[in-house]
C-alpha positions in Angstrom: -161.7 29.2 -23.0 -160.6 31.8 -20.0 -159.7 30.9 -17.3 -159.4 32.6 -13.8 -156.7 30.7 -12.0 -154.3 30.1 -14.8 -153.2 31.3 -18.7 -152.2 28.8 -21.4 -150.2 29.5 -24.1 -150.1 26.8 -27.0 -147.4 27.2 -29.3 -144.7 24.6 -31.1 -146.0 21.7 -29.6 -145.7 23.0 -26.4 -148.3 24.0 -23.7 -147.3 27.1 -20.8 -149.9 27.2 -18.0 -148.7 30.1 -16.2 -150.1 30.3 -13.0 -152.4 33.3 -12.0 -155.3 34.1 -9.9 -155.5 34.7 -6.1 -152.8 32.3 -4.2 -155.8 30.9 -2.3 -158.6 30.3 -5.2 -161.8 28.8 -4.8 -161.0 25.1 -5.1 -164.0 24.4 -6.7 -163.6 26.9 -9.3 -159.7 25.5 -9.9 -161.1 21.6 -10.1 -163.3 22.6 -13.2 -160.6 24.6 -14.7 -158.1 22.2 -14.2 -160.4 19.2 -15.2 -161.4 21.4 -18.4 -157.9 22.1 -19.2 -156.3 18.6 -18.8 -159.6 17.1 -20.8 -158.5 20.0 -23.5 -154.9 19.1 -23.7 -155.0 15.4 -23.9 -157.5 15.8 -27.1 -155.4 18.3 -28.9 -152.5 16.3 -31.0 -151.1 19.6 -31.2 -149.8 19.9 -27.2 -146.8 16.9 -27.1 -145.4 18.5 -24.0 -147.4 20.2 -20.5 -145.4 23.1 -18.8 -146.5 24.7 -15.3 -144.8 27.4 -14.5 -145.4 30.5 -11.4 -147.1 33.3 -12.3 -148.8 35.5 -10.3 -148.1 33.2 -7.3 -146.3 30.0 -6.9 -147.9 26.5 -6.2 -149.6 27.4 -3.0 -152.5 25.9 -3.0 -154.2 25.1 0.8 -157.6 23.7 2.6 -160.1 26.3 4.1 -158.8 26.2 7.2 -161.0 28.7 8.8 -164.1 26.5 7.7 -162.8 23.9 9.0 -161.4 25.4 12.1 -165.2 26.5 13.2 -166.5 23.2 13.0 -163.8 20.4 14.4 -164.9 17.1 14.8 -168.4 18.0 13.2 -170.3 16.1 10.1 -169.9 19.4 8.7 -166.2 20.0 8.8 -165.8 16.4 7.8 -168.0 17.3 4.4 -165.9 20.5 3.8 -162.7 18.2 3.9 -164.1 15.3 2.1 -164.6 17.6 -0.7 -161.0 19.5 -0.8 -159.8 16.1 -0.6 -161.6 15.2 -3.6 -160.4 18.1 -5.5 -156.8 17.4 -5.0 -157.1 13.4 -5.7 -158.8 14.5 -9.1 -156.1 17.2 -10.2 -153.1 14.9 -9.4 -154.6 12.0 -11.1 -154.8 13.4 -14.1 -151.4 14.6 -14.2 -150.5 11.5 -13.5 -153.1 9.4 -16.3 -152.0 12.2 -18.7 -150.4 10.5 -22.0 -148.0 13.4 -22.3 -145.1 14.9 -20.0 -145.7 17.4 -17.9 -143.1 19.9 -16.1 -143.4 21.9 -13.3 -140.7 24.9 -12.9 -141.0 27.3 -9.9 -138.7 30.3 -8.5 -141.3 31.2 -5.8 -142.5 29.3 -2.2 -144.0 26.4 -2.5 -146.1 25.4 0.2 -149.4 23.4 1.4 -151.5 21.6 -0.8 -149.7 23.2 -3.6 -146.5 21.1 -3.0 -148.8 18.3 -3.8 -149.4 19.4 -7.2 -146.4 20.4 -8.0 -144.7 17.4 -7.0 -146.7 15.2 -9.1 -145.2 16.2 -12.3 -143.3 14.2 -14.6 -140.5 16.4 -14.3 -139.9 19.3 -11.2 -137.5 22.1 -12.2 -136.4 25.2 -9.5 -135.1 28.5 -9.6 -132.2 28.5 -7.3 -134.4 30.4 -4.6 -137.2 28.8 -4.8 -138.6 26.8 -1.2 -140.8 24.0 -0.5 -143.0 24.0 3.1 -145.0 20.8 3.4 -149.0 21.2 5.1 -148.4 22.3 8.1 -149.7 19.0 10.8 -150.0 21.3 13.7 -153.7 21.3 12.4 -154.3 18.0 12.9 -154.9 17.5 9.2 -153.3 14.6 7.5 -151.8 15.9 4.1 -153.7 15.1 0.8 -152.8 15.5 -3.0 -150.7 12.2 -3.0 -147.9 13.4 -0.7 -148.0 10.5 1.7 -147.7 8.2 -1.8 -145.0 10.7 -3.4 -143.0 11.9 -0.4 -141.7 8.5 0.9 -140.8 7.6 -2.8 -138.9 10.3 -3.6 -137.3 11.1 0.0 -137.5 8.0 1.2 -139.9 7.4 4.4 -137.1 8.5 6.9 -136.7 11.9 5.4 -140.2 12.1 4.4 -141.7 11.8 8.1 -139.0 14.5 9.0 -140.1 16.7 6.9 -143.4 16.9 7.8 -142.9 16.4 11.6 -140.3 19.4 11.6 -142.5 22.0 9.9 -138.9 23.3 8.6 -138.7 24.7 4.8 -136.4 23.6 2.4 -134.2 25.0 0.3 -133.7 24.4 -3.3 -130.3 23.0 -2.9 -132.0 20.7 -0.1 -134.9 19.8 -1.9 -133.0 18.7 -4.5 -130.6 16.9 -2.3 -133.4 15.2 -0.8 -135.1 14.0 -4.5 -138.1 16.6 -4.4 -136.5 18.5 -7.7 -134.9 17.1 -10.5 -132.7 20.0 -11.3 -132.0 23.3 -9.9 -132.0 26.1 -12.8 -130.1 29.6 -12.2 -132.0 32.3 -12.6 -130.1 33.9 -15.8 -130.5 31.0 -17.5 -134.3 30.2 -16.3 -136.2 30.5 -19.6 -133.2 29.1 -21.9 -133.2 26.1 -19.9 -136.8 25.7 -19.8 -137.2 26.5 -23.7 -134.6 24.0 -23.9 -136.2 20.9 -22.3 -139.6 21.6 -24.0 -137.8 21.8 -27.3 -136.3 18.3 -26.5 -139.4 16.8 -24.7 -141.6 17.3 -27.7 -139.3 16.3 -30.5 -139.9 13.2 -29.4 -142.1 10.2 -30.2 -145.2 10.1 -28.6 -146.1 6.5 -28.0 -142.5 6.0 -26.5 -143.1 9.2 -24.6 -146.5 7.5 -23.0 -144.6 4.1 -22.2 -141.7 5.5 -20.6 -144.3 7.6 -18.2 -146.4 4.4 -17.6 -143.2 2.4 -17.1 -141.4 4.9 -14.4 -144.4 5.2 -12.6 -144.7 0.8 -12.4 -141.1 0.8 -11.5 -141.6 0.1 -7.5 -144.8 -2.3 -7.9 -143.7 -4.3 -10.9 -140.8 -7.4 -10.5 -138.2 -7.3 -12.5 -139.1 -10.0 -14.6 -142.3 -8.4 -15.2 -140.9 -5.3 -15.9 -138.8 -6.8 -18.9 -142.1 -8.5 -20.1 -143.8 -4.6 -19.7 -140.4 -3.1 -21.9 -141.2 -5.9 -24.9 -145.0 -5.1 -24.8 -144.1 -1.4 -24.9 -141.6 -2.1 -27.8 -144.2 -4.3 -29.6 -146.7 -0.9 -29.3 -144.0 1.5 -30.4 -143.3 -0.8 -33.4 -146.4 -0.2 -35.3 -146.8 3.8 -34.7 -146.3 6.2 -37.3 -143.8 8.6 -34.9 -141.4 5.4 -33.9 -141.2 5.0 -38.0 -140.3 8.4 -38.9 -138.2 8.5 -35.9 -136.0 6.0 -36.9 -136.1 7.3 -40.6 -135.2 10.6 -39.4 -131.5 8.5 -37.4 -130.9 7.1 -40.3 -130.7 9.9 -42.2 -128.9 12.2 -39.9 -131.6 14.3 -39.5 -134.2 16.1 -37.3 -137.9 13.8 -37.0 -140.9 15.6 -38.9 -143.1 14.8 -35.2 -146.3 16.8 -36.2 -150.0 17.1 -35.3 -150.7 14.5 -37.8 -148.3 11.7 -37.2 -149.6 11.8 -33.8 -153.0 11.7 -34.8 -152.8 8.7 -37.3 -150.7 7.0 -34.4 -154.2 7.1 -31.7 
């Protein structure tokens, strides 16, 4: 399938959605092809790893402020809102429900909504002059695509509330400072280093892959007791996949694990 806000290239176990398409699309449009895509990906046991990367344009993804500006306070504007806020809750979650990782690697500005989505990746790479603006309050507008969930978490509420109440952009050495970005990636090496963690993200056994994910994202509502009972469970449904066999085959031997389209296959 085409699409208009995005290209994906499927290759090696590995899936690059680079990022095209006007910087403001029609949200509408970008729900479908977003919903279409994730659908696409989680049923094709040849994808083990998700890459976003900028294309066109960076993460910038934003409501329709001029809609809402003409109506404020109307049933009308509320609607218009309603349904941006729908789109975003449905693109996040399913980067978030997905079985596999995802990455998101940016060199551009990252602002709006679009910080949103790009936060909620598994794992957040940036180009060493890449920014991050949050959705600019001064309209009143309460920020959506999970940023009031994932800013405190990773900034920490303090930090978080200053972000947005200063309007000020970051910078990558700041972001990742704060715990936006898990690693800052120079700009001669970017697409070594991004070849790289692919490469090792999706030599790995899926079922583990899927736990871990589920595990990290339990971490601040589960106990630790129950979080030791949630590791056994997870080593108990590792156990009995095809992947964690050849995986420890593959150690004992001293060499690489044949992780294929098939093993993961027989393993759902």
């Amino acid at each position: 399938m085409d699409y208009q806000n995005f290209d994906v290239e499927i290759a090696e176990g590995a899936a690059r959605v680079t990022l095209i398409g006007p910087g403001a699309p029609d949200m509408g449009l970008l729900c479908d092809e977003m919903v279409n895509l994730f659908l696409r990906l989680q049923e094709d046991n040849a994808v083990r790893v998700i890459l976003f990367v900028d294309g066109d344009h960076s993460f910038d993804y934003h409501h329709s402020l001029d809609a809402l500006a003409e109506a404020p306070g109307s049933s009308g504007g509320m609607e218009v809102l309603a349904v941006e806020q729908e789109i975003g809750r449905r693109i996040v979650t399913l980067i978030k429900e997905l079985h596999k990782p995802v990455i998101s690697a940016t060199r551009g500005e990252i602002r709006h909504n679009g910080l949103g989505f790009y936060l909620a990746a598994d794992v957040r790479l940036a180009g060493e002059n890449a920014t991050f603006t949050a959705p600019e309050l001064s309209t009143g507008i309460v920020p959506g695509w999970g940023l009031a969930h994932t800013l405190p978490r990773l900034m920490g509420p303090g930090r978080a509330l200053e972000f947005l109440w200063s309007r000020r952009t970051l910078t990558a050495a700041e972001a990742y400072s704060a715990g936006l970005i898990d690693r800052i990636v120079a700009d001669d090496r970017w697409e070594e280093e991004l070849d790289s963690l692919v490469e090792r993200m999706r030599s790995l056994p899926q079922p583990a892959v899927h736990l871990t994910k589920l595990g990290a994202q339990q971490a601040d509502s589960l106990d630790f007791t129950s979080m030791l009972s949630f590791e056994w469970e997870s080593q108990q449904q590792c156990w009995n996949a095809l992947e964690t066999a050849e995986g420890l085959t593959a150690w004992l031997e001293g060499r690489t694990p044949r992780l294929d389209a098939e093993l993961s296959q027989e393993d759902d």
